[in-house]
VEXKOLTOR-242747 format. One record per residue: residue number from 1; residue in one letter; x, y, z of N, C-alpha, C, O in turn. Coordinates in Angstrom, 2 decimals. Example, Ala and Ser with C-alpha at 12.3 -4.5 7.8 and 13.67 -1.06 7.14 Angstrom:
<tises>
TISE   seq   type        nu        nv        nw       cau       cav       caw        cu        cv        cw        ou        ov        ow
TISE     1      A     13.19     -5.69      7.80     12.30     -4.50      7.80     13.20     -3.30      7.80     14.24     -3.32      8.46
TISE     2      S     12.85     -2.25      7.08     13.67     -1.06      7.14     12.90      0.03      7.87     13.41      1.14      8.04
</tises>
This chain:
<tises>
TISE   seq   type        nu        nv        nw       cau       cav       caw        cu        cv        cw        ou        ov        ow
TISE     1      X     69.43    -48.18     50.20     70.02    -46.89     50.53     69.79    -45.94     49.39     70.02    -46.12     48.20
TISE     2      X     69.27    -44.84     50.02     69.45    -43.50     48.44     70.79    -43.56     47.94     71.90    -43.83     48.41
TISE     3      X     70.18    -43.15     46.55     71.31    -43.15     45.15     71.26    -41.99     44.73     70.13    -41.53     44.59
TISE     4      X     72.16    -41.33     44.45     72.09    -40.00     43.92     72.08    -40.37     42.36     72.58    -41.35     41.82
TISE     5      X     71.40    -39.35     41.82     71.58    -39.12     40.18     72.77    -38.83     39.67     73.74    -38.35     40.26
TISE     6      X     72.61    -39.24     38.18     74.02    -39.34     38.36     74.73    -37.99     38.07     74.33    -37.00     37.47
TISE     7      X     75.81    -38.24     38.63     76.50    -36.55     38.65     76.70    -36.04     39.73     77.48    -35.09     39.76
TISE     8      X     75.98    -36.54     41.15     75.16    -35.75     41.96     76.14    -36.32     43.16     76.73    -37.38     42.98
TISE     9      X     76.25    -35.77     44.06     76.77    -35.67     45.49     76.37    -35.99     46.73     76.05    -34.93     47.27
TISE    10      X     76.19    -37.07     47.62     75.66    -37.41     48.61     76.74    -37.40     49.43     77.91    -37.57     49.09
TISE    11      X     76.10    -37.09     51.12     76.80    -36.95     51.89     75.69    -38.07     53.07     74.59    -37.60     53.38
TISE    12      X     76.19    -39.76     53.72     75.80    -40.21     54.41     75.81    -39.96     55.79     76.77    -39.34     56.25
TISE    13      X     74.78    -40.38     56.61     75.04    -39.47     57.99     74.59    -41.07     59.02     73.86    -41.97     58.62
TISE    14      X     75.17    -41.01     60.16     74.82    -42.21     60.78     73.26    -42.80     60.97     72.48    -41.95     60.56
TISE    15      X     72.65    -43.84     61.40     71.18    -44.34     61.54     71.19    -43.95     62.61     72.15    -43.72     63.33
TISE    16      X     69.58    -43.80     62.88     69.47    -42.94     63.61     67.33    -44.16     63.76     66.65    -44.48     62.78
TISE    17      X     66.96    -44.47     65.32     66.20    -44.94     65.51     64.72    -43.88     65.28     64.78    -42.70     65.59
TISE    18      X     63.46    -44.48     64.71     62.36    -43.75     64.60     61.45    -44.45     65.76     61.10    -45.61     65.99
TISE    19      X     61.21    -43.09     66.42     59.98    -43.89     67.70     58.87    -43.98     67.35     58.42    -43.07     66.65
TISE    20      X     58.05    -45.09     67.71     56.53    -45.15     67.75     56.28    -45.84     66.49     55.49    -45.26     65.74
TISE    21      X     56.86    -47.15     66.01     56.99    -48.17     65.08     55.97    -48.99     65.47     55.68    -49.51     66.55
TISE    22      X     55.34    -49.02     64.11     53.79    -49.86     65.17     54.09    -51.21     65.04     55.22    -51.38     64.60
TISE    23      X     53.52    -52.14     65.27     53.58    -53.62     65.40     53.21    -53.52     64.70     52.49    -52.55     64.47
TISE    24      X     53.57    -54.87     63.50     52.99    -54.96     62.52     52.54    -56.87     61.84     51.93    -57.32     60.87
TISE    25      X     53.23    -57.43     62.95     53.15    -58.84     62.97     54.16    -59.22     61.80     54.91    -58.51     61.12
TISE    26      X     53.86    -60.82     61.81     54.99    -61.30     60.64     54.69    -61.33     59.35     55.44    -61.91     58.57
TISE    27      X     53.75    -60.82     59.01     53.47    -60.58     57.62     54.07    -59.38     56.66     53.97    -59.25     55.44
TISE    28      X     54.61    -58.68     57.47     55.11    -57.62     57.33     54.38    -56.05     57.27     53.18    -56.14     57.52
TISE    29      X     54.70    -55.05     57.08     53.67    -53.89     56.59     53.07    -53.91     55.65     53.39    -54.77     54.83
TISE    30      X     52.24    -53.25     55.41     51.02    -52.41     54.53     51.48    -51.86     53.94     52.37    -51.22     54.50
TISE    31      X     51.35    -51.65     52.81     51.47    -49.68     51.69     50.42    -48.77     52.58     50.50    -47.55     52.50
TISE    32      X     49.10    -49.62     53.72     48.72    -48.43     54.73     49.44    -48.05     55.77     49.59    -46.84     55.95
TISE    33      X     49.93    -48.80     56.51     51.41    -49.20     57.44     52.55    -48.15     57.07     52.95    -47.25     57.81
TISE    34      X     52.92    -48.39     56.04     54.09    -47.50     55.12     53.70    -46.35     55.51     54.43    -45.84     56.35
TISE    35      X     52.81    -45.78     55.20     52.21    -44.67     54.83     52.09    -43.88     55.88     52.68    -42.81     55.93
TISE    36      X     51.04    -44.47     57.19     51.10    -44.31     58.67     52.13    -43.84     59.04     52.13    -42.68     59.46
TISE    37      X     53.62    -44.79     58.98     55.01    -44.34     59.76     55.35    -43.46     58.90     56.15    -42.82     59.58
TISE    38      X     55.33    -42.93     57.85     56.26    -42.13     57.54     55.46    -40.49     57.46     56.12    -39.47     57.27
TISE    39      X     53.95    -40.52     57.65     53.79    -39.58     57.57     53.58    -39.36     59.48     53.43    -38.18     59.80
TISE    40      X     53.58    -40.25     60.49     53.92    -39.86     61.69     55.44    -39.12     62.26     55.71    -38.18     63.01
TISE    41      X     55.94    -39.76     61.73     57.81    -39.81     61.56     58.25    -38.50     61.00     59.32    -37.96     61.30
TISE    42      X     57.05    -37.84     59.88     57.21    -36.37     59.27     56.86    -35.82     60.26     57.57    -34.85     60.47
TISE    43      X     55.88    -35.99     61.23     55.51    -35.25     62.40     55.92    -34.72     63.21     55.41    -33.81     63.87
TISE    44      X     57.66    -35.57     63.36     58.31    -35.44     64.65     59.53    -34.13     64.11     60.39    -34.14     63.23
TISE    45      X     59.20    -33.31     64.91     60.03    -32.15     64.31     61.54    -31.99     64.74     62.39    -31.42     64.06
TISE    46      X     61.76    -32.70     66.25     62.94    -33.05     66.33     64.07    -34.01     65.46     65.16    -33.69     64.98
TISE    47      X     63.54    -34.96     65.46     63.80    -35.87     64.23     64.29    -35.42     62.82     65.20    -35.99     62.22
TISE    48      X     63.55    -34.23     62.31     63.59    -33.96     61.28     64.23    -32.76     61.55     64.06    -32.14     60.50
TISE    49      X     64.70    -32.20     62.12     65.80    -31.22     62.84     67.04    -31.83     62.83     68.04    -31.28     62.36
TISE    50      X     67.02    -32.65     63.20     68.07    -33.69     63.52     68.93    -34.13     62.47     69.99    -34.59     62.89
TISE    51      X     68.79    -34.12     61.04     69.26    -33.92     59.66     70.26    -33.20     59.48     70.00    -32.00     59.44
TISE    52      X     71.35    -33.51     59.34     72.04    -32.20     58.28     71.98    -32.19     57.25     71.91    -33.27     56.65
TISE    53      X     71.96    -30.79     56.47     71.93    -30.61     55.33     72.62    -30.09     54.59     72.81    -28.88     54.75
TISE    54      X     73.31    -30.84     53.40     74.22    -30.13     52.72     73.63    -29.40     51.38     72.67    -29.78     50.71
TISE    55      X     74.43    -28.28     51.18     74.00    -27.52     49.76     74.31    -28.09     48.61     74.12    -27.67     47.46
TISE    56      X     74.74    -28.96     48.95     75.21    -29.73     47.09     74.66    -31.03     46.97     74.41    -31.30     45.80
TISE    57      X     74.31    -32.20     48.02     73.96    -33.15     47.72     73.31    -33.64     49.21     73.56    -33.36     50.38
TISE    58      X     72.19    -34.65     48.42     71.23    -35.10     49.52     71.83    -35.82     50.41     72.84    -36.47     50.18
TISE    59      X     71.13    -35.73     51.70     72.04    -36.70     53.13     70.72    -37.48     53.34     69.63    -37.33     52.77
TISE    60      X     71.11    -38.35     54.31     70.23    -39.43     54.95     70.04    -39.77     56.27     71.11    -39.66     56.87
TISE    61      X     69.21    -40.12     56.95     69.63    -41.04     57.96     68.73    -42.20     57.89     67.54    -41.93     57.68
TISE    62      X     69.16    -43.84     58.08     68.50    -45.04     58.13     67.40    -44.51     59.88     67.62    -43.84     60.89
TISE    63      X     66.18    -45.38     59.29     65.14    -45.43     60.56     65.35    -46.93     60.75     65.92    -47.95     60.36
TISE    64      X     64.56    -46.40     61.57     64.05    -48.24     62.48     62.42    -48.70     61.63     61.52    -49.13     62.35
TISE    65      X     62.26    -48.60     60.63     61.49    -49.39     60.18     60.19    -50.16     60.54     60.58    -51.25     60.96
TISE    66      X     58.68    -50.13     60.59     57.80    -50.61     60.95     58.11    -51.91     60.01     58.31    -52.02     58.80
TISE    67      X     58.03    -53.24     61.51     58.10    -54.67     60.77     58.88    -55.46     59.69     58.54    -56.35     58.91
TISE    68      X     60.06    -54.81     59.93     61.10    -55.24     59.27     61.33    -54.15     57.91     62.18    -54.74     57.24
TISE    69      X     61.07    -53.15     57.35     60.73    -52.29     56.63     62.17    -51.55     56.55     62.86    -51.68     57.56
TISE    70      X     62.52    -51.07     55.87     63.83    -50.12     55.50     62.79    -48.80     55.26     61.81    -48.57     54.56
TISE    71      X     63.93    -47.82     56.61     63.07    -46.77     56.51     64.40    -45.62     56.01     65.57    -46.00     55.97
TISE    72      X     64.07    -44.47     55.73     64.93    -43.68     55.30     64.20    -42.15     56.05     63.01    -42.16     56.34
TISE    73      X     65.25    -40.65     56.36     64.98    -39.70     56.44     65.69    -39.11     55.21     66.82    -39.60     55.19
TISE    74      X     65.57    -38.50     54.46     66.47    -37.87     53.45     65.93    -36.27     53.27     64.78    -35.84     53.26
TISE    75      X     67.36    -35.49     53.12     67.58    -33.99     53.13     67.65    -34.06     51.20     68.36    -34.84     50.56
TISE    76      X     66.73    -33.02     50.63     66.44    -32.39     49.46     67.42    -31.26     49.26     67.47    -31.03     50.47
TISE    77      X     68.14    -30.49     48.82     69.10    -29.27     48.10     67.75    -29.37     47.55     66.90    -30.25     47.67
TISE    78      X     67.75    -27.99     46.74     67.22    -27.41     46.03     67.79    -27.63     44.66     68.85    -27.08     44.40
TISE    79      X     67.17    -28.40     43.72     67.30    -28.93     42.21     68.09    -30.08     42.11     69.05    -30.29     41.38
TISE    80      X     67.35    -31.07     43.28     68.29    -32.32     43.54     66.98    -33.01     43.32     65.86    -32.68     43.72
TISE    81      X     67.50    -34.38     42.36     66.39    -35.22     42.23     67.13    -36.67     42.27     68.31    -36.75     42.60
TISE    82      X     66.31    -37.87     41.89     66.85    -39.04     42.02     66.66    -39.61     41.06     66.86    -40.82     41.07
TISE    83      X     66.13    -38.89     39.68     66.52    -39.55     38.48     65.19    -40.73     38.37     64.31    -40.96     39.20
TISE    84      X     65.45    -41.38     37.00     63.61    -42.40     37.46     64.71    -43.75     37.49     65.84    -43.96     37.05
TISE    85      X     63.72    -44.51     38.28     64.31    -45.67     39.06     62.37    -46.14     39.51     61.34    -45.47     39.59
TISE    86      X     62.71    -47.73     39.70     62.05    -48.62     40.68     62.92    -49.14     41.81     64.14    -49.29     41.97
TISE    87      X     61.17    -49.50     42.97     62.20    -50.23     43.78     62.35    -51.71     43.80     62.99    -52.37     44.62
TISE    88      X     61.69    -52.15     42.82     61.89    -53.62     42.48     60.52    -54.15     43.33     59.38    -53.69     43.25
TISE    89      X     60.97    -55.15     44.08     59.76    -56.05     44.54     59.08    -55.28     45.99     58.04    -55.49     46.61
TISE    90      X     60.43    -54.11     46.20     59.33    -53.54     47.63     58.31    -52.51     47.31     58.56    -51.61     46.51
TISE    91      X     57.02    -52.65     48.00     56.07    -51.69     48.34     56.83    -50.21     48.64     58.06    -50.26     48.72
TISE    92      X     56.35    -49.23     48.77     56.72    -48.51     49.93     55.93    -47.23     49.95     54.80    -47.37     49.49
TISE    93      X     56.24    -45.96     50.38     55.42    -44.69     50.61     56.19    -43.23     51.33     56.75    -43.35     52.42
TISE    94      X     56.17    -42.18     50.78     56.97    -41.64     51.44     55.75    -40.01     51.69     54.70    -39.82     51.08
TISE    95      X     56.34    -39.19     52.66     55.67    -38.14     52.95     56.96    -36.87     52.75     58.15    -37.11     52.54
TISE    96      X     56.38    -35.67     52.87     57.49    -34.37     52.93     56.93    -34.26     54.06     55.74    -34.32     54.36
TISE    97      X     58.03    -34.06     54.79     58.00    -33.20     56.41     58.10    -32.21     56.48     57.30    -31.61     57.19
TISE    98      X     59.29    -31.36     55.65     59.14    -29.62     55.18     59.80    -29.88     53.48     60.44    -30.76     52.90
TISE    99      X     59.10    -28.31     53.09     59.14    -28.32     51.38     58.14    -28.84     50.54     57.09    -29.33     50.97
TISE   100      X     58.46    -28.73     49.27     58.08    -29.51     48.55     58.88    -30.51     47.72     60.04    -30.15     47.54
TISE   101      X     58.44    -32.02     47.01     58.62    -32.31     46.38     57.90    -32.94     45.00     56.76    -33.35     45.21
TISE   102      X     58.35    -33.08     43.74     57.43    -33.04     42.66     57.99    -34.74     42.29     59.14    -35.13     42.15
TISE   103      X     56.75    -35.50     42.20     56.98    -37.13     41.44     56.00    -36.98     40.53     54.83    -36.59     40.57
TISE   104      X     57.16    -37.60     39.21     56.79    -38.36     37.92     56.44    -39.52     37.96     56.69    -39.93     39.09
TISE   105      X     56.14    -40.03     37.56     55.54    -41.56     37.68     54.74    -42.20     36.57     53.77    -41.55     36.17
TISE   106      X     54.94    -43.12     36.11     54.32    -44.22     34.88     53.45    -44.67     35.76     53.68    -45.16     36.86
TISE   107      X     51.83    -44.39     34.93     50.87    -45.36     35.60     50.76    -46.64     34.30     50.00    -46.63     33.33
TISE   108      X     51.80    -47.70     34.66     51.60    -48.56     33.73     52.79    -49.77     34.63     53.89    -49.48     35.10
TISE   109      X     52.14    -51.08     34.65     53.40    -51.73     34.99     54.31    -52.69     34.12     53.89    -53.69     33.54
TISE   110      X     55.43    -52.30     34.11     56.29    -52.71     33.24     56.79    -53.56     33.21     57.32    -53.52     34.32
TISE   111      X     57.33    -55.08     32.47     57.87    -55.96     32.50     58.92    -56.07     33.49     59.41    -54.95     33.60
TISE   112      X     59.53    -56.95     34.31     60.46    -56.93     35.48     61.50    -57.29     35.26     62.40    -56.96     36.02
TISE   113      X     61.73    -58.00     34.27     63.17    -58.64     33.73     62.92    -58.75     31.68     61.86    -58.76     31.06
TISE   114      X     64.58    -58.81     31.05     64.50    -58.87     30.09     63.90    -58.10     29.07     63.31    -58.55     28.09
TISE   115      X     64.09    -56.78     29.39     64.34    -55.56     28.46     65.51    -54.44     28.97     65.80    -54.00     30.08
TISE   116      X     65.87    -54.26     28.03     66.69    -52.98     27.81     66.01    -51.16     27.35     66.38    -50.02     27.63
TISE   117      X     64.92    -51.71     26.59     64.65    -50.18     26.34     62.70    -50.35     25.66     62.48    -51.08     24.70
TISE   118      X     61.59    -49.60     26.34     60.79    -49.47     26.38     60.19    -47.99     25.63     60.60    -46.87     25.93
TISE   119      X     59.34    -48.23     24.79     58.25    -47.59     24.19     56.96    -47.25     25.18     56.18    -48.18     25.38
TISE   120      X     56.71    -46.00     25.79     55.71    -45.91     26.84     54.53    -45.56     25.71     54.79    -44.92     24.69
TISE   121      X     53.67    -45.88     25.92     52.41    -45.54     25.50     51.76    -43.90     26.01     52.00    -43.28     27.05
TISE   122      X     51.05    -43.60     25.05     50.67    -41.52     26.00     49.53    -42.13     26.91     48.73    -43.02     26.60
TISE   123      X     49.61    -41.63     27.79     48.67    -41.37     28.60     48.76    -41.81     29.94     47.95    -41.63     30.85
TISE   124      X     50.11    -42.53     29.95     50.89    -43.01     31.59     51.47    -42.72     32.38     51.74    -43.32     33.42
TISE   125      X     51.80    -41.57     31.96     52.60    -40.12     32.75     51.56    -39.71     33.61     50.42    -39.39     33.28
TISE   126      X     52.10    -39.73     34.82     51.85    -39.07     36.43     52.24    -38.16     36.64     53.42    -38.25     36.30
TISE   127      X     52.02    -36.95     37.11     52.74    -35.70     37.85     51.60    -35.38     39.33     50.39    -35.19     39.24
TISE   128      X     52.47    -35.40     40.75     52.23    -35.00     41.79     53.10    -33.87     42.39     54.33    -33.86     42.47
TISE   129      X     52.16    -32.85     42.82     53.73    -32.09     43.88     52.78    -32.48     45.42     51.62    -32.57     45.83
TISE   130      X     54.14    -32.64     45.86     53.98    -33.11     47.30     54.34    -31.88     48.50     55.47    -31.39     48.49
TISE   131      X     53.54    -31.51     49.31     53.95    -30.44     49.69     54.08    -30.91     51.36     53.51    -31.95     51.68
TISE   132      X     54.71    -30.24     52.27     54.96    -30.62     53.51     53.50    -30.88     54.46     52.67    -30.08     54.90
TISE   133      X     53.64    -32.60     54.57     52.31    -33.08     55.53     51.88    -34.10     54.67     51.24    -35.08     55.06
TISE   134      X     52.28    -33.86     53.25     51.66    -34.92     52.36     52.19    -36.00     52.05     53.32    -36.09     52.55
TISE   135      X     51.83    -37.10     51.30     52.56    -38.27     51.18     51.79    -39.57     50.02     50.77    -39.15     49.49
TISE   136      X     52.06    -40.55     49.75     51.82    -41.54     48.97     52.24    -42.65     49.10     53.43    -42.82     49.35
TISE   137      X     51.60    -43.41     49.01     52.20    -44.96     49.04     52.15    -45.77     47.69     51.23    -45.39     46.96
TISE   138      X     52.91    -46.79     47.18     52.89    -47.24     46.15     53.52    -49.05     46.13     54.22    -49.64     46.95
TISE   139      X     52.95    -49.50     44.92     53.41    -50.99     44.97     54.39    -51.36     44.55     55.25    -50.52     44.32
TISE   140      X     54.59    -52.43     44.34     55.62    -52.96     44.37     56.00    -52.51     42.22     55.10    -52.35     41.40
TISE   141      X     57.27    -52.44     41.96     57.53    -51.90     40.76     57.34    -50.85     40.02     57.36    -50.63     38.80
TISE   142      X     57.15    -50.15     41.08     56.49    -48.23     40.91     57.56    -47.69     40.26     58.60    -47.58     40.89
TISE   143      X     57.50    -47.25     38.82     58.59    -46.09     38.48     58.14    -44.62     38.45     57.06    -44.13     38.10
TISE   144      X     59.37    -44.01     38.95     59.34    -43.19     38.98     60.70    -41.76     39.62     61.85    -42.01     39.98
TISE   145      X     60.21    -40.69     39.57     61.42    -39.82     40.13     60.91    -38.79     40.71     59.77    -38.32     40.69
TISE   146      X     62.24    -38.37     41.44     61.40    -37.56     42.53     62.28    -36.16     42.75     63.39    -36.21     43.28
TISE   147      X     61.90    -35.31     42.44     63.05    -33.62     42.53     62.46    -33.11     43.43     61.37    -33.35     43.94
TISE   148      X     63.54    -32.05     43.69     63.16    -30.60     44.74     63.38    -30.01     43.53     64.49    -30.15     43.02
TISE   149      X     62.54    -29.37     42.99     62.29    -28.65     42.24     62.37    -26.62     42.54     62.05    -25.87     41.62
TISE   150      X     62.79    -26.13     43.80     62.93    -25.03     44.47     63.89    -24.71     43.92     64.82    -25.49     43.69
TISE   151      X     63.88    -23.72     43.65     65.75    -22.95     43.58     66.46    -22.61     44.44     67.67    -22.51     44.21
TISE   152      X     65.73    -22.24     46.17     66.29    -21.80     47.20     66.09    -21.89     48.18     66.61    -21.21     49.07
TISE   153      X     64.61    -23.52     48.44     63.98    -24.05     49.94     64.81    -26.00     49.48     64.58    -26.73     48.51
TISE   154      X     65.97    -26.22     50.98     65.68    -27.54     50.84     64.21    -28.45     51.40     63.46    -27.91     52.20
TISE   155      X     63.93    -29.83     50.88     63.08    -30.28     51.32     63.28    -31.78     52.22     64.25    -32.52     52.05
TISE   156      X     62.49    -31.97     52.91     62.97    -33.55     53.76     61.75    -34.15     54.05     60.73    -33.78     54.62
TISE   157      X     62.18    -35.33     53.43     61.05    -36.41     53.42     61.15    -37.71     53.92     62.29    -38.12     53.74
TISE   158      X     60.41    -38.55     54.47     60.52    -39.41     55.00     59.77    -40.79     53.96     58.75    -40.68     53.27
TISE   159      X     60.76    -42.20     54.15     60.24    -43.16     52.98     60.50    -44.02     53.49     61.44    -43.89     54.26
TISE   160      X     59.99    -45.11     53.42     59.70    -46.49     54.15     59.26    -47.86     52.96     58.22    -47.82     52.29
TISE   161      X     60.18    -48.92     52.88     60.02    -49.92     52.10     59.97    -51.20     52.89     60.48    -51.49     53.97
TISE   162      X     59.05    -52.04     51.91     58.80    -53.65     52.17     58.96    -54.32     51.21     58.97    -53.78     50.10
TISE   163      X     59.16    -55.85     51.39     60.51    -56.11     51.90     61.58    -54.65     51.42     61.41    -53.88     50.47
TISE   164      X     62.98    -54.64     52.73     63.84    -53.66     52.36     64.12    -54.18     51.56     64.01    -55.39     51.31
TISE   165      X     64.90    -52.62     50.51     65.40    -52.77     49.16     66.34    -53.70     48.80     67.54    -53.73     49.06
TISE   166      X     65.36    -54.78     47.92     66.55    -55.77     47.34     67.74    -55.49     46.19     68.93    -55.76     45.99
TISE   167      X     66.41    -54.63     45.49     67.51    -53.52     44.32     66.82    -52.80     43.86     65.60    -52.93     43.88
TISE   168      X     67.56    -51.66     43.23     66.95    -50.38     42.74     67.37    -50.44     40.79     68.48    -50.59     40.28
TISE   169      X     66.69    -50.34     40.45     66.96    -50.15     39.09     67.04    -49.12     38.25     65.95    -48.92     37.70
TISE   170      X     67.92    -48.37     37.90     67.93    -47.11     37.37     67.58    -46.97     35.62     67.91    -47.71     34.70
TISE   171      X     66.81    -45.76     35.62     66.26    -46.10     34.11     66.94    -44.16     33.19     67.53    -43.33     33.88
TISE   172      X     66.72    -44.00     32.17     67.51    -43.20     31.76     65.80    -42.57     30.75     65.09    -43.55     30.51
TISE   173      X     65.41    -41.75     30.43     63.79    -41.68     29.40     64.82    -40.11     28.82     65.64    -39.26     29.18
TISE   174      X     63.78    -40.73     27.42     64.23    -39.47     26.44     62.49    -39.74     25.76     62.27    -40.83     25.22
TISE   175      X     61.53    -38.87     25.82     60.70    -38.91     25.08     59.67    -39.83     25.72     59.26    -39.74     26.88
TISE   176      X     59.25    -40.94     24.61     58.29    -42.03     25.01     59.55    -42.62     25.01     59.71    -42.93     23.83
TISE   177      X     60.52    -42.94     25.61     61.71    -44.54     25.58     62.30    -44.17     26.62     63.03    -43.18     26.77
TISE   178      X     61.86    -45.32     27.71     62.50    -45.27     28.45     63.47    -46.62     28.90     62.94    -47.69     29.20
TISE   179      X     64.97    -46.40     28.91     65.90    -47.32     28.98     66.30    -47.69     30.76     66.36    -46.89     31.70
TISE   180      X     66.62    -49.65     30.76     67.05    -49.80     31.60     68.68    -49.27     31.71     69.40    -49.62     30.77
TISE   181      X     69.16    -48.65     32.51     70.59    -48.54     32.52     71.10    -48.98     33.56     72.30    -49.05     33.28
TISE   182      X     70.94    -49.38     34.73     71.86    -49.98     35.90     70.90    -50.46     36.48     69.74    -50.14     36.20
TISE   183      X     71.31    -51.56     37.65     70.21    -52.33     38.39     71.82    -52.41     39.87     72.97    -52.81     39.70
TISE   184      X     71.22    -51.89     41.02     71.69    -51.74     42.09     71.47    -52.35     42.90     70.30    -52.31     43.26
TISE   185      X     72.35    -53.21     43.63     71.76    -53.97     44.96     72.49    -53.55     45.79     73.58    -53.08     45.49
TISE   186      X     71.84    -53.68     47.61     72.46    -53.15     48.00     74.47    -53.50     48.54     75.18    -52.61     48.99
TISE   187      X     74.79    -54.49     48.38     75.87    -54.43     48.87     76.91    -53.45     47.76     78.14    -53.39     47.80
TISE   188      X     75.72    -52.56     46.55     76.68    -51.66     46.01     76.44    -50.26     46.76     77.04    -49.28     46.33
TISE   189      X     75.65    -50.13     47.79     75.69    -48.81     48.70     76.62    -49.08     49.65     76.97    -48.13     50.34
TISE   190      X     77.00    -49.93     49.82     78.46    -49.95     51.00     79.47    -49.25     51.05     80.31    -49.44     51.92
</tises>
């Protein structure tokens, strides 16, 4: 489930089914799979109508997931971000349906257990802006964060994980150091 940064204000909204979930057999999805549903799923303008949106903090609604997949719709405010975090062992990929959004991202993969605080090396820093229609997919232990960076357009994007999120790990960066600070599973979104 989305986590707000901290400080930050979420407002949950009921699940809500995504049509046209492709088969995907028992192996589960693709990061191409991922990618497919969520930038089809941006397509559907009812769907993404279908959102409310609050001015202070991001909302949601759970999808129906291609192949067992945890899918998400989530509403952007304007200067709402999610702070840097992984999603642990799931794949996943997300698209903007309207707006923009801007991801940071370490191209480097980082140890998975048994650190507290990391020295990044220069040259591993990512910057994308994602603009409505666009999208990315990524592997498994992807850090990174993701803002609406607008002062006065919200944005809504659609994101899709494999296996669903076992846990999210929240990280805190000042400089080149970036610290583990919380590790989330979900029976703490309940």
């Amino acid at each position: 489930m989305p986590t707000p940064a901290p400080g930050q204000a979420t407002t949950p909204v009921p699940a809500l089914r995504a049509s046209e979930s492709p088969d995907t057999g028992s192996g589960g999805p693709t990061v191409a799979e991922l990618l497919d549903f969520v930038r089809r799923t941006a397509d559907d303008a009812a769907l993404v109508a279908s959102l409310p949106l609050d001015p202070e903090g991001r909302t949601w609604l759970r999808l129906e997931g291609p192949g067992g997949s945890e899918a998400w719709l989530i509403g952007w405010p304007p200067g709402t971000g999610t702070g840097w975090h992984d999603h642990a062992e799931s794949a996943g990929a997300f698209t903007v349906a309207t707006g923009a959004l801007r991801e940071h991202s370490l191209a480097a993969r980082l140890p998975t257990d048994g650190w507290k605080s990391l020295e990044l090396h220069e040259g591993i820093d990512r910057t994308r802006e994602l603009r409505a229609g666009e999208g990315r997919g990524f592997g498994r232990h992807h850090v990174h964060e993701v803002l609406n960076e607008s002062e006065r357009a919200h944005a809504v994007s659609v994101h899709a994980y494999y296996p669903p999120l076992p846990q999210i790990r929240r990280y805190s960066r000042t400089g080149a150091t970036l610290r583990l600070e919380q590790t989330e599973r979900p029976e703490d979104w309940k």
